[in-house]
N, C-alpha and C positions, 0 to 999 in steps of 0.2 A: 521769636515766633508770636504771632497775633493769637490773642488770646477772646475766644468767644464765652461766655458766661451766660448757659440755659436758665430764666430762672423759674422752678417750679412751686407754683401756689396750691391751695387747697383747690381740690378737686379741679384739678389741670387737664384739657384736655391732650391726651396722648397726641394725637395726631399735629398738632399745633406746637407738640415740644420735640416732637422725634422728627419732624422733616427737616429742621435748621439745623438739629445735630447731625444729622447723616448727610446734608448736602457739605456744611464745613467740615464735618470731616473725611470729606471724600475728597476735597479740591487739593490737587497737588502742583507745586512750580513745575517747570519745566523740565528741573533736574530730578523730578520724582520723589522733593522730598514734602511732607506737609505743610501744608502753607498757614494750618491753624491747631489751635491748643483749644478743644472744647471741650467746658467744665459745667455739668449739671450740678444747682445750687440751689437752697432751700432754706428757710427761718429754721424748720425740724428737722432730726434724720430722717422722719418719715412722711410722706405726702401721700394724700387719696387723689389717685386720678379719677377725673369722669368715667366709669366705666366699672366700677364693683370692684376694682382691685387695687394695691398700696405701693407707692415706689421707695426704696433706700436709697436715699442722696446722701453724698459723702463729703460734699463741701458744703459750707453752711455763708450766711450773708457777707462774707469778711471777703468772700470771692467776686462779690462784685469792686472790690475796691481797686481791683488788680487786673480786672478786666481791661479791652480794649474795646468791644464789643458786648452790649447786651441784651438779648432777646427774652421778650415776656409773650411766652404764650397764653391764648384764650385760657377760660376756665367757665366753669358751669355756673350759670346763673345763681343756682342756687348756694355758693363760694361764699356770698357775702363781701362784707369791707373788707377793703385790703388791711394787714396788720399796719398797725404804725414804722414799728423799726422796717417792713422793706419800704413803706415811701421814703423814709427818711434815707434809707440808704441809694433810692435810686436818685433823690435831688443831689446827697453828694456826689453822687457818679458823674450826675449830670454838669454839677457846677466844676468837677474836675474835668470837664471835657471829653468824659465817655459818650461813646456813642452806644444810643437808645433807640432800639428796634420793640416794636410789638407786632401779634400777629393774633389780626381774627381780632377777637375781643380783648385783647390783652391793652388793645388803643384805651379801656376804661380804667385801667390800673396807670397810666401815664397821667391820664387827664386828674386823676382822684389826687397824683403828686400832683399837680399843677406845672406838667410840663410840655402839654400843650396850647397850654392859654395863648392866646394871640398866634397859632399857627393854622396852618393846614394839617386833615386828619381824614384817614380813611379807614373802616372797618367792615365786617361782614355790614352788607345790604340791609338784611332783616332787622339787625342795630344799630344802623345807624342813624334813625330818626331817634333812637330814646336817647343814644351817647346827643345827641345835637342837643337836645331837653334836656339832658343834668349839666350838659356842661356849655352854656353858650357863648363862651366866651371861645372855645373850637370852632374852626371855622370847616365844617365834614364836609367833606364831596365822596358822596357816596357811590359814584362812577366811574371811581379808580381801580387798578388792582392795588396801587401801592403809592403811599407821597412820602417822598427826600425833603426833607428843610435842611437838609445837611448833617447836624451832628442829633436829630431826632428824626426816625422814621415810621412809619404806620403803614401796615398791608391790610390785605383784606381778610376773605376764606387763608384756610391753611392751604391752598393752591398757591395762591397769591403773594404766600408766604416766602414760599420759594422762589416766587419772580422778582420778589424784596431781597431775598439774601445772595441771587446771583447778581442782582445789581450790585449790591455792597461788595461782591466778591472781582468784579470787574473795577470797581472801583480802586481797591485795593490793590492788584497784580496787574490789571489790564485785560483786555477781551480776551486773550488765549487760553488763557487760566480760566476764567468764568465758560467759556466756549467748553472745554474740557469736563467739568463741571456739570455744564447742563445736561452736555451724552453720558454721565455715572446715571444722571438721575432721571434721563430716558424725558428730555423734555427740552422745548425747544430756548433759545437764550431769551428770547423777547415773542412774546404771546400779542398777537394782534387783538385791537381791540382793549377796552375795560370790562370791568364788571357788572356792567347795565347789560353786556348780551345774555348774562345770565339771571336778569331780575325778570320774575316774571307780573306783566305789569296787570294787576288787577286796579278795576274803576275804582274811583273812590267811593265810599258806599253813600249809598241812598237809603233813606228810612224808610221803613215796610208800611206801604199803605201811603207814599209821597205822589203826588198827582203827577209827577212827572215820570213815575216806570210804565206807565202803557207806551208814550215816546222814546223813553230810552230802550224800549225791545223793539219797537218798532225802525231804531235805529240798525241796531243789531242785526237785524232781519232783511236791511235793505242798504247793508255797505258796499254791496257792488255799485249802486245808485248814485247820481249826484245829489247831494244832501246838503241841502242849503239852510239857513239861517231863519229864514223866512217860511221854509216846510215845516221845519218842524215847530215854528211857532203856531203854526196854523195846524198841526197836528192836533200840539197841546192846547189849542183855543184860548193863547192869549195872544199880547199883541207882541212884536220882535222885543220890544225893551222890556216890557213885565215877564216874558219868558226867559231873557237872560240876566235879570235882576234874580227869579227864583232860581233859577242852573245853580247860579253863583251862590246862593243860600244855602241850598241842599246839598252840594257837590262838592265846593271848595273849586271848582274849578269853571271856566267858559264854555260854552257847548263845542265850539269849533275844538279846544283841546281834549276836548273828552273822544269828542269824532275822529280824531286823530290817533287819538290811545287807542281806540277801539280797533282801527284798521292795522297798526302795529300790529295790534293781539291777534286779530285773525290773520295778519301775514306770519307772526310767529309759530301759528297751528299749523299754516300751511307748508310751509317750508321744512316742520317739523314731521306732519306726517303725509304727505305728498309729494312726487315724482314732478309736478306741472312745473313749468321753466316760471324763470322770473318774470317774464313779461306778461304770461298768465296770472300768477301771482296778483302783480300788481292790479290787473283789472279784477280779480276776485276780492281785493281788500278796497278796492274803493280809489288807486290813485290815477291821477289824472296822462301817467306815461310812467314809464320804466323808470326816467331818472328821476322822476319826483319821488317815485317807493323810494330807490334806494339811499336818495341823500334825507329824506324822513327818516327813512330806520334806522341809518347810519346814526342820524342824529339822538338819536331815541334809544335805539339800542347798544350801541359803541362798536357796531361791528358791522362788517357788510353783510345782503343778506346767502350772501354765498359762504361765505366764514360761517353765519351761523348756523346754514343747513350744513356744514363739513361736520360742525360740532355737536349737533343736536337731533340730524335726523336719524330715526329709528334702525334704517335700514345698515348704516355705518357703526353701530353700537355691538360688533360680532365680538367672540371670545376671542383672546390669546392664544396665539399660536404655540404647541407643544414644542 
């Protein structure tokens, strides 16, 4: 039997360690018998999870040696360095050809081993511009729910998480068995889209009192408009190059991609709290037809913008049925 090994760190988040337990052990072959051996594992017997309360763990690091499988869930920023003996225990795992799963933030206790130097990596969204800053020799794509190099893999959210271990679980038995799997846990095998339709894209900021916020609301104000290059340099009363030489200083970014973000974000409000069809949409954010919104947000967002009004608008967020 394939043997998964949870392993929990100081101030662990629950939710990040309890989804890959209960999806492996819910997956059965076909004959109904279990397809996995899941062992929650720990440096102490005792662990604080995120959340004001303590877990007893009953295997302790000797369980990753025996694993087949191991998953590191996120943990609270406030955790700290990881200890020495589990990196050292998950580079042996690793140089034994264990396979290395993390989820959420657990991608910063891999890289801390140095086990994803020179690979692809993905974590939650909100970290993953700092995991890109301590460790730059990862190569993040923050766009993902989840990246395979094969015998190392990194998810994102604890959603994501699960869209990481039914792949491993299909990997493993084949699509029937993961198929089986996804209806225990009430979710679909393969989720369309990444994890950019859930980032929500805020400008990059501007300094208070930067000569250029009376044009950037004035942008804001007028994105159904065509908005050229040339307005709003004559907005801000310079000339087209001394106005995209300062964008580029105070922004980090070009005007046209700023103008861009912008009509995203106001398609993502639309679509979030309004009933208007897509082709309205579009003229309300600024694009030039229908197919320019949607291969822009697709682009921008990871999803289409029908996926993301199924997922996002207000009106679809009803209780569970008794």
């Amino acid at each position: 039997m394939h043997t998964v090994a949870i392993l929990a760190l100081d101030l662990v988040v629950p939710f990040d360690m309890a989804a890959p337990m209960q999806v492996f052990d819910w997956t059965r072959l076909p004959d109904g018998r279990g397809a996995y051996r899941v062992r929650l594992c720990a440096e102490s017997p005792e662990v604080r999870a995120d959340g004001g309360f303590s877990l007893r763990v009953e295997h302790g690091l000797e369980t990753l040696a025996d694993a087949d499988t191991i998953i590191v869930p996120g943990c609270s920023p406030e955790a700290g360095p990881t200890p020495a003996p589990v990196l050292d225990a998950l580079r042996q795992a690793a140089a034994a050809g264990t396979r290395i799963a993390s989820v959420c933030a657990g991608a910063f206790v891999l890289a801390e081993a140095g086990l994803l130097d020179g690979l692809r990596a993905t974590t939650h969204w909100v970290a993953a511009g700092e995991l890109a800053r301590r460790f730059p020799g990862v190569r993040v794509e923050p766009d993902v729910l989840y990246v395979d190099n094969g015998r190392i893999l990194t998810s994102a959210g604890a959603a994501a998480g699960l869209d990481m271990c039914l792949h491993m679980i299909r990997r493993d038995f084949g699509s029937a068995v993961a198929a089986d799997a996804a209806r225990m846990s009430v979710m679909p095998l393969e989720r369309e889209g990444g994890q950019a339709q859930f980032i929500v894209l805020d400008h990059p900021p501007v300094p208070r009192g930067s000569t250029l916020e009376p044009v950037l609301e004035w942008i804001e104000d007028n994105l159904a408009r065509e908005i050229t290059l040339a307005a709003m340099a004559a907005r801000s009363g310079m000339s087209e190059r001394t106005f995209s030489r300062r964008f580029r200083e105070q922004t980090g970014t070009t005007p046209l991609q700023w103008l861009l973000r912008a009509r995203v974000r106001r398609a993502q409000y639309l679509l979030e709290n309004s009933d208007h069809p897509i082709e309205r949409i579009a003229r309300q954010a600024g694009f030039g037809s229908p197919t320019a919104f949607r291969e822009r947000f697709r682009r921008v967002a990871g999803t289409t913008p029908q996926s993301y009004r199924a997922a996002f608008h207000g009106s679809s967020r009803s209780p569970v049925s008794r």
